[in-house]
C-alpha positions as CSV (number, residue, x, y, z in Angstrom):
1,X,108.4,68.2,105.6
2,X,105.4,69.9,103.7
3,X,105.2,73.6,103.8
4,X,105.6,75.4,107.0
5,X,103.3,78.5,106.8
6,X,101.1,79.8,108.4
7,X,98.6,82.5,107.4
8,X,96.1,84.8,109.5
9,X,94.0,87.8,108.6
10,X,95.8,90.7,110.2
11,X,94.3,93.4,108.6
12,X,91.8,93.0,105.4
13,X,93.7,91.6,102.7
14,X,96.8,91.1,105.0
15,X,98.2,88.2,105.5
16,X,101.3,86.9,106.9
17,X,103.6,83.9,106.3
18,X,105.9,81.7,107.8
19,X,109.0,80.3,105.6
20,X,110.7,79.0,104.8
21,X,108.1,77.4,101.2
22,X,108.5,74.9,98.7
23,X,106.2,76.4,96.8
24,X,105.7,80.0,95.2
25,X,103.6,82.9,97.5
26,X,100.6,82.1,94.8
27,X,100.7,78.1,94.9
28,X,100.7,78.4,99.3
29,X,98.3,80.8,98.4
30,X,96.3,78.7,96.6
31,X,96.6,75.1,98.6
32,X,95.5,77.4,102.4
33,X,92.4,78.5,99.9
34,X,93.0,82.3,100.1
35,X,91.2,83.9,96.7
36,X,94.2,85.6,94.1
37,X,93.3,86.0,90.7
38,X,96.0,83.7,88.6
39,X,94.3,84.1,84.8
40,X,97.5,83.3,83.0
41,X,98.1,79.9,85.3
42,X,101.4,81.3,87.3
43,X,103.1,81.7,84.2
44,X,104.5,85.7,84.5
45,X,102.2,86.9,81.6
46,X,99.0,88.3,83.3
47,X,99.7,90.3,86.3
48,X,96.9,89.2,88.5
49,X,98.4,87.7,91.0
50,X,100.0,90.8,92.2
51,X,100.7,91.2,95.9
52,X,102.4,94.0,97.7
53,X,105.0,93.1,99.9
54,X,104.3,94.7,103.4
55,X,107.4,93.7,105.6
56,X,109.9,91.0,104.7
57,X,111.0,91.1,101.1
58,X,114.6,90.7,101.8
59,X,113.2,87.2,103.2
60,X,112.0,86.5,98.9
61,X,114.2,85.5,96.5
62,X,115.2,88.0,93.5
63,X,113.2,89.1,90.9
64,X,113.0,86.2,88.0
65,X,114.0,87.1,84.1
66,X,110.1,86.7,83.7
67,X,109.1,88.9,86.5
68,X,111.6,91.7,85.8
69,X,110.4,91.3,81.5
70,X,106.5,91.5,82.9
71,X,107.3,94.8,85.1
72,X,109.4,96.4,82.9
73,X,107.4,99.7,81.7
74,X,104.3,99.2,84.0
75,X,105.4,101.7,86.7
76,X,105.0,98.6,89.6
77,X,107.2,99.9,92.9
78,X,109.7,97.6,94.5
79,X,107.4,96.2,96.4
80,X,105.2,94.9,94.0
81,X,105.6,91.2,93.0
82,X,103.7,88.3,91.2
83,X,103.2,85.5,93.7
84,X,103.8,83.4,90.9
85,X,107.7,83.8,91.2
86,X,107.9,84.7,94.5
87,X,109.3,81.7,97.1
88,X,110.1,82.6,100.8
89,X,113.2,81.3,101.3
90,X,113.1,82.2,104.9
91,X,111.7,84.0,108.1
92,X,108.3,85.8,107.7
93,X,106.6,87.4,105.1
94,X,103.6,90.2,105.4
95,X,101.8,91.1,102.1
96,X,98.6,92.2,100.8
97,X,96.8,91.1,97.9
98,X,95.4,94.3,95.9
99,X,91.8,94.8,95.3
């Protein structure tokens, strides 16, 4: 079965998902054609892809070792992530992707 998600403007720049994804937030992201910055490739080390969870972040899996490294010292709150390491491993997911 391919991804299950589906995605709909709620509010500008919210969007919500469906999981659970075989893929990370930003690669769903990407293949459903919504615009998110990903400069370093979805590879932890630029920061551009940062969304902010809205509602359902107990839904995401934890924070990677390259997620937590990146955050470390840049004052992000909790519910702040990089799509690049974020999967849905269940149930639904509302974020927004910063300006």
């Amino acid at each position: 079965m391919r991804n299950k998600a589906n995605s709909q403007s709620t509010l500008e720049n919210e969007l919500v998902l469906e999981g659970p994804l075989a893929d990370s937030i930003l690669d769903t992201l990407l293949q459903k054609e919504i615009p998110i910055d990903h400069s370093c490739g979805g590879n932890a080390a630029c920061g551009t892809c940062r969304i902010v969870i809205l509602s359902g972040g107990e839904n995401l899996n934890q924070r990677t070792t390259e997620e937590q490294d990146f955050i470390e010292g840049r004052g992000w709150r909790e519910e702040e992530r990089l799509a690049c390491q974020c999967l849905l491993n269940k149930g639904t997911l509302s974020l927004k992707i910063p300006q």
